[in-house]
C-alpha positions, 0 to 999 in steps of 0.5 A: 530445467523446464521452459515453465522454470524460464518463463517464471524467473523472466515473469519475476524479474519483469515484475520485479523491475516494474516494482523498483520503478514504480517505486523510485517514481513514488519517492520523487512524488514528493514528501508527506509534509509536502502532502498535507490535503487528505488523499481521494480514497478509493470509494470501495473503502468507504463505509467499511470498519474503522477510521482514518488514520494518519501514521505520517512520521511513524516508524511502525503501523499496525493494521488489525485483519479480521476486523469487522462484524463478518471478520472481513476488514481491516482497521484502520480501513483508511491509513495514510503513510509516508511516502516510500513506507 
């Protein structure tokens, strides 16, 4: 085994704990009926394909990829979910 092979597993398992954190700190943000004014999106996200949609209480969301006239966006661009989806 390689010191490379180390490195990558510590790597994973950093990243991996930083994302359960990260997480776990989402859920205790609050719930989505607790969020009812419309999140701040990103100013990249405007002006792209679609529309904004809300898929709070959903149990499955589908998000089209390719979409757009240069086949380079996503739609819905703007998609609101409930916190931990």
């Amino acid at each position: 085994m390689s010191t490379d092979d180390v490195s990558r597993r510590a790597f994973i398992r950093t990243a991996g704990g930083a994302t359960a954190a990260a997480g776990a700190t989402a859920v205790t943000s609050g719930t989505a009926a607790a969020q009812e004014a419309e999140p701040a999106w990103p100013s990249g996200a405007e002006g792209n394909v679609g529309s904004y949609q809300d898929a709070r209480g959903q149990d499955s969301v589908t998000v089209s990829v390719g979409a757009g006239d240069q086949g380079l966006a996503f739609d819905p661009t703007l998609l609101w979910v409930d916190t931990g989806t």
